[in-house]
C-alpha positions as YAML, in Angstrom:
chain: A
units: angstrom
residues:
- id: 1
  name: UNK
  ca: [114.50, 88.32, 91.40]
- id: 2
  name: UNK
  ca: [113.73, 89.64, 94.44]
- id: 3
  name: UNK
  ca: [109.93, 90.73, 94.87]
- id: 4
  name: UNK
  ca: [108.59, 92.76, 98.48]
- id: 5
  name: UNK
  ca: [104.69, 93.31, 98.98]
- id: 6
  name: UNK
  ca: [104.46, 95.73, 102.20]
- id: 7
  name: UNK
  ca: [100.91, 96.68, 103.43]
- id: 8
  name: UNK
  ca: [101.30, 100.08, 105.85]
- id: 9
  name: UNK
  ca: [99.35, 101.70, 107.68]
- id: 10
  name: UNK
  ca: [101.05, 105.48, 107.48]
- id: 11
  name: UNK
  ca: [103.80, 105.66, 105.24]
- id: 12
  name: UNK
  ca: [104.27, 109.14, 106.66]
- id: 13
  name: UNK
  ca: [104.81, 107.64, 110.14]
- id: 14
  name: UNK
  ca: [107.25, 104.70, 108.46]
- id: 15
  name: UNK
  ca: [109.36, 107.20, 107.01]
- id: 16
  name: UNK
  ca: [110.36, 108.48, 110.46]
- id: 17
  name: UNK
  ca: [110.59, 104.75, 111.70]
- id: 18
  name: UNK
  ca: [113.54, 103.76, 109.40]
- id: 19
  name: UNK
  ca: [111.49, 102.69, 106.46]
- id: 20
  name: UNK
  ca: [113.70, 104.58, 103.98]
- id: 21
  name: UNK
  ca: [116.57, 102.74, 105.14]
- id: 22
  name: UNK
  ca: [114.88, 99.35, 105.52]
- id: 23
  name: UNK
  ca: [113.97, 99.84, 101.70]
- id: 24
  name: UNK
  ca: [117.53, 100.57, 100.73]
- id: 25
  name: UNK
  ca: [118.81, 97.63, 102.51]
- id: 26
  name: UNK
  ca: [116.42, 95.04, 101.34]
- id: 27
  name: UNK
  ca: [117.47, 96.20, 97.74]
- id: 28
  name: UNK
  ca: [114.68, 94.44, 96.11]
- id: 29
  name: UNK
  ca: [114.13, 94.27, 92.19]
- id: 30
  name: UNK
  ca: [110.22, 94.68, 92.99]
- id: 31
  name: UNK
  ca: [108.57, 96.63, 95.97]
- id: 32
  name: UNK
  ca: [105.25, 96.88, 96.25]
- id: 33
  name: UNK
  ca: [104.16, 99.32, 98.91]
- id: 34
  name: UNK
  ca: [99.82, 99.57, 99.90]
- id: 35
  name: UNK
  ca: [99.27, 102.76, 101.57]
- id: 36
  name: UNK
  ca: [95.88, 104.01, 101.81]
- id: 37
  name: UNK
  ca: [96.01, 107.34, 103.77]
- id: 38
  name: UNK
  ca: [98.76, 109.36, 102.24]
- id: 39
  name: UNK
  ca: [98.18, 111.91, 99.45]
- id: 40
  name: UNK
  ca: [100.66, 113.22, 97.02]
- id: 41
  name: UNK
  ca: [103.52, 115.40, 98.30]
- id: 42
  name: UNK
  ca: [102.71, 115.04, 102.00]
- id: 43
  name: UNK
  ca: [106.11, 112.93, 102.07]
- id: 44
  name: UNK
  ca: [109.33, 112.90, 100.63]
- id: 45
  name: UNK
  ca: [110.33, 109.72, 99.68]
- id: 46
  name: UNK
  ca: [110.73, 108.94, 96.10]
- id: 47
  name: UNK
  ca: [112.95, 106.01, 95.40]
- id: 48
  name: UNK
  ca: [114.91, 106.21, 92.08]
- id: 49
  name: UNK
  ca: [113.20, 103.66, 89.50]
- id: 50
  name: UNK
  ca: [110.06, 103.12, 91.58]
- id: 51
  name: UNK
  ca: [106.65, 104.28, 90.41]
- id: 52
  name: UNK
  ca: [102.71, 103.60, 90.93]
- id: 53
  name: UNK
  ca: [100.94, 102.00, 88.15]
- id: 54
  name: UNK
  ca: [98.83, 105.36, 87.14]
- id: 55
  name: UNK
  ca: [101.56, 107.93, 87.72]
- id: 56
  name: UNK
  ca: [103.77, 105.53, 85.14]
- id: 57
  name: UNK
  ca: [100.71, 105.08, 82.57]
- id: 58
  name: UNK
  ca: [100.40, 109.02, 82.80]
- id: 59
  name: UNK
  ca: [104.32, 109.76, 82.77]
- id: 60
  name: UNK
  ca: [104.31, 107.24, 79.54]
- id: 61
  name: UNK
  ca: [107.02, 105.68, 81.59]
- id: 62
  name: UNK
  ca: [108.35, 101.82, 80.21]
- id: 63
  name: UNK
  ca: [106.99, 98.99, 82.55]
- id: 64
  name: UNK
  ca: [108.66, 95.81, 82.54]
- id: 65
  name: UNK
  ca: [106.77, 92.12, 81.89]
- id: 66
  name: UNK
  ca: [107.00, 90.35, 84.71]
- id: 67
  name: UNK
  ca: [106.83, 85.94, 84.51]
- id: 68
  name: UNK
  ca: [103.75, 84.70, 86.64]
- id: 69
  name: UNK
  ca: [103.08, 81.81, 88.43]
- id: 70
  name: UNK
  ca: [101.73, 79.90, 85.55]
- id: 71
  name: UNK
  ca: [104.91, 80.80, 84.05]
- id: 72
  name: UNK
  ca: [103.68, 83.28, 81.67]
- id: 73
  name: UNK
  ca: [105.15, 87.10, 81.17]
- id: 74
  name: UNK
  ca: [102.70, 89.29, 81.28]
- id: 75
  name: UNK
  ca: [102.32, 93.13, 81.31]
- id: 76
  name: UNK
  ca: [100.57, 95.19, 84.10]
- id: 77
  name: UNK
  ca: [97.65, 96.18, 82.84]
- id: 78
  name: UNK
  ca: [94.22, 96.83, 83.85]
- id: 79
  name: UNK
  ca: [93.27, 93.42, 82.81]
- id: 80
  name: UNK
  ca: [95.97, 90.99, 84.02]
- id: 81
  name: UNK
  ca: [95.33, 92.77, 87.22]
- id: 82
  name: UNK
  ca: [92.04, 92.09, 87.23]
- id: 83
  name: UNK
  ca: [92.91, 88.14, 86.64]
- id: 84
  name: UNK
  ca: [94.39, 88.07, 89.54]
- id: 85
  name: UNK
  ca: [91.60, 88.89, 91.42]
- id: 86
  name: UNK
  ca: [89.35, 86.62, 89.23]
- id: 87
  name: UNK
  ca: [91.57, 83.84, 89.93]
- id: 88
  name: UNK
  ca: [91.91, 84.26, 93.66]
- id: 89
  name: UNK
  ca: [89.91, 81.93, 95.78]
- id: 90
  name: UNK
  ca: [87.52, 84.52, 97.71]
- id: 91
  name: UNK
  ca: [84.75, 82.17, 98.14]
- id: 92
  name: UNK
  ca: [87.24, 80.33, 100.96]
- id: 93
  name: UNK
  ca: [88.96, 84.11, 101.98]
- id: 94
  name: UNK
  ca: [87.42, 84.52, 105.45]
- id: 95
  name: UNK
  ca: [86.51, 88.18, 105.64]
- id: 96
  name: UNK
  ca: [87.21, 88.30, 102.00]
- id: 97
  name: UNK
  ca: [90.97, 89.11, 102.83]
- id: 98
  name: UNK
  ca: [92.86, 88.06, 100.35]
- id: 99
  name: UNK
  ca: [96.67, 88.87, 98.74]
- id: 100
  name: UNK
  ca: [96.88, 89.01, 95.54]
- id: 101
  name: UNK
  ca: [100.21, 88.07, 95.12]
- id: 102
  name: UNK
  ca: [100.99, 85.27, 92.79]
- id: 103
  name: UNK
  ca: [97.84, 84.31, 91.96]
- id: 104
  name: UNK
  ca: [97.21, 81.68, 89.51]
- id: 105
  name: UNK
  ca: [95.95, 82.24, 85.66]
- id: 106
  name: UNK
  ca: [97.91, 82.51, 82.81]
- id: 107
  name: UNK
  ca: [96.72, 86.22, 82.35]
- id: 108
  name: UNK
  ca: [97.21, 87.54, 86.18]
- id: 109
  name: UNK
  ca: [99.68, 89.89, 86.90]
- id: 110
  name: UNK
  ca: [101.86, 88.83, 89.62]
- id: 111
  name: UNK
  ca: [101.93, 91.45, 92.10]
- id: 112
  name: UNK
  ca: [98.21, 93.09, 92.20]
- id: 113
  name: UNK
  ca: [97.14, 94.60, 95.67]
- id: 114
  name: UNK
  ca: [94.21, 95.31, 96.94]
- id: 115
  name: UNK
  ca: [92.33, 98.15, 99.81]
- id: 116
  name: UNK
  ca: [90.36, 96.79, 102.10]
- id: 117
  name: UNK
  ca: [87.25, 98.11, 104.18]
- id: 118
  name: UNK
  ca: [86.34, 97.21, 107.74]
- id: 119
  name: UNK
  ca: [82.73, 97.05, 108.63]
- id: 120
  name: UNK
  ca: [81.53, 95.91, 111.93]
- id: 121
  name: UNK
  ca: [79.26, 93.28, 111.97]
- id: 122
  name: UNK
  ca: [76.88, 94.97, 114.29]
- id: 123
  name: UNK
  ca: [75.74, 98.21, 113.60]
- id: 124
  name: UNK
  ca: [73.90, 100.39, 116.08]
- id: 125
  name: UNK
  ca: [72.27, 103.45, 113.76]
- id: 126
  name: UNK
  ca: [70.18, 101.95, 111.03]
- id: 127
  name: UNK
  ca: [70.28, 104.93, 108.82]
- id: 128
  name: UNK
  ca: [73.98, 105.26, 109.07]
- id: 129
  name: UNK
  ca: [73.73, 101.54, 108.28]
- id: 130
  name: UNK
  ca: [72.17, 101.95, 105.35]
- id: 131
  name: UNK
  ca: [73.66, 104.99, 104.04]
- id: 132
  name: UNK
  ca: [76.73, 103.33, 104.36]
- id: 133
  name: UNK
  ca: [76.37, 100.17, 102.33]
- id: 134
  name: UNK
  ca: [74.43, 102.09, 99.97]
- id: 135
  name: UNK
  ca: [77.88, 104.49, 99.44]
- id: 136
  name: UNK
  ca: [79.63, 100.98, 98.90]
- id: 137
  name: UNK
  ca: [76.90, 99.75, 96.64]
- id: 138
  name: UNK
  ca: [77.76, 103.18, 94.34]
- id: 139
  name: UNK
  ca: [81.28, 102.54, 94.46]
- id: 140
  name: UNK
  ca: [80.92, 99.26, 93.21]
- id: 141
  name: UNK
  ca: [79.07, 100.80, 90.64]
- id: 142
  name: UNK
  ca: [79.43, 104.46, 89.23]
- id: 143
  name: UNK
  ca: [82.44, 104.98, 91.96]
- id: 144
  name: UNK
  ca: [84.23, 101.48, 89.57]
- id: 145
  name: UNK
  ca: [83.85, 103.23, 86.24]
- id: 146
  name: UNK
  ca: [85.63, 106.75, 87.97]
- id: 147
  name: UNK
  ca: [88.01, 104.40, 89.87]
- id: 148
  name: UNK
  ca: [89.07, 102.87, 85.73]
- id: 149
  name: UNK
  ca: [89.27, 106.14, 84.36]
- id: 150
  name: UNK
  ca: [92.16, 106.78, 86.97]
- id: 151
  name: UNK
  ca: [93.85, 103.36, 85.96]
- id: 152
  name: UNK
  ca: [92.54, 101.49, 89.24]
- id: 153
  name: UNK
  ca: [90.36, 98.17, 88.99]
- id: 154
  name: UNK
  ca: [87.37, 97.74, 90.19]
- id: 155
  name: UNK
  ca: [86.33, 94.11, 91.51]
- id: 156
  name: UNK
  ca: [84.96, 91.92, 89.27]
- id: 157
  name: UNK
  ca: [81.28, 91.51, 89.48]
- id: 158
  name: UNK
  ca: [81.55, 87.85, 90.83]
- id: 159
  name: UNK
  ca: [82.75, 89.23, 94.11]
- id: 160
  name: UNK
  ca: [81.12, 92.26, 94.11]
- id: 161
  name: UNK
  ca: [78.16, 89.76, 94.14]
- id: 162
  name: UNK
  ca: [80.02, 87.63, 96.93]
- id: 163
  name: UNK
  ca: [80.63, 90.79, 99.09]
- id: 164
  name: UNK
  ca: [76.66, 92.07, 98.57]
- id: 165
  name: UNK
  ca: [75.84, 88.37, 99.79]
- id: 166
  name: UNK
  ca: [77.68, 88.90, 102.90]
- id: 167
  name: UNK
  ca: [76.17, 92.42, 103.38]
- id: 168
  name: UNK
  ca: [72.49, 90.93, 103.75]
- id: 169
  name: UNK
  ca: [73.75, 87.66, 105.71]
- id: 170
  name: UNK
  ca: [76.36, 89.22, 108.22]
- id: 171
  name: UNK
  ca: [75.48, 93.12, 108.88]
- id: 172
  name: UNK
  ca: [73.01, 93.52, 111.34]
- id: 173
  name: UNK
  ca: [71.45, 96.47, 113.05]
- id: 174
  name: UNK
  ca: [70.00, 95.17, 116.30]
- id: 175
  name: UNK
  ca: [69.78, 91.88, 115.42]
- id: 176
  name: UNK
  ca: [68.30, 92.78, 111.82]
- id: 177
  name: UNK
  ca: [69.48, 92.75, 108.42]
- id: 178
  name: UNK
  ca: [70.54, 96.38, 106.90]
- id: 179
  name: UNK
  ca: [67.49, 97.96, 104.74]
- id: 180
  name: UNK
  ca: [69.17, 99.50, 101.67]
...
C-alpha cells in the first residue's frame, strides 16, 4: 500500500504548478492532502475515488479500514482520530508541531492531520494580544463542539491544557505575560 501525506500551502496555486499530474503519477492507494485556505469550488480538481472525511460521512459514501501501526484495522472515525492525537508525544513536539501520521495506539487512525496556528512570541498590542488568545481560548471551547458537529476533532483537553501552558509561559507583550 502506498500512503502520501502532503501539507500545501495553496492548492489553487499547486494546481497550476503540476500538482494534478504529480498526483496521477505517484498513483498512491492513500493521499492525504492539508490545505487550509481553499474553499469549495474555487478549484477544479476532483480526483476519481478521493474524498474528505465530512464530505464522505455526508455523501454516506463507504470508507475503507485501514491496519495501524499497532497492527490493528481500524475505521476513520471521530474517535480513532482523536487517538492519534492522544497518543502523539506533544509534550517533546517543539512548537507543538507534530504529524500525525502513524501514531501509536491500538485505536488511532493512521493517517490523521492536523492545522496549525502561528503566533509570534512577542506581541506588540496588548489588546490585540489578548483578544487573540481569548478567540483561541473559544475555539478550544464552544468553536470544538461547532468544529464536531461538522465531523472535525477538536484537541483533546490534555493539550489544549499543554498549549494554554505555553500561552502564559511564552507570549509576551513587552516583556509581559498576555492578560486574558
Amino acid at each position: 500500500m502506498k500512503l502520501i501525506s502532503w501539507n500545501v500551502n495553496g492548492l489553487r496555486a499547486c494546481l497550476t504548478h503540476g500538482f494534478a499530474e504529480s498526483f496521477a503519477a505517484l498513483d498512491a492507494d492513500i493521499f492525504s492532502v492539508q490545505e487550509t485556505k481553499m474553499q469549495p469550488g474555487q478549484a477544479d480538481f476532483a480526483p476519481e475515488g478521493y474524498t474528505e472525511y465530512t464530505y464522505a460521512v455526508e455523501a454516506k459514501l463507504s470508507m475503507v479500514t485501514l491496519e495501524n501501526r499497532a497492527g490493528k484495522f481500524v475505521a476513520p472515525t471521530p474517535e480513532s482520530f482523536k487517538a492519534s492525537g492522544i497518543h502523539a508525544d506533544w509534550k517533546n513536539a517543539p512548537g507543538f508541531y507534530m504529524v500525525l501520521t502513524d501514531q501509536p495506539g491500538d485505536d488511532s487512525w493512521p493517517i490523521t492531520g492536523l492545522t496549525y496556528i502561528l503566533v509570534q512570541r512577542n506581541q506588540t498590542d496588548a489588546d490585540k494580544a489578548g483578544a487573540m488568545l481569548k478567540y483561541f481560548n473559544w475555539c478550544y471551547t464552544t468553536g470544538a463542539n461547532a468544529a464536531s458537529k461538522l465531523h472535525y476533532v477538536p484537541l483533546a483537553e490534555e493539550v489544549v491544557e499543554l498549549v494554554r501552558k505555553a500561552w502564559t509561559d511564552e507570549i509576551r507583550v513587552n516583556g509581559s505575560p498576555v492578560a486574558l
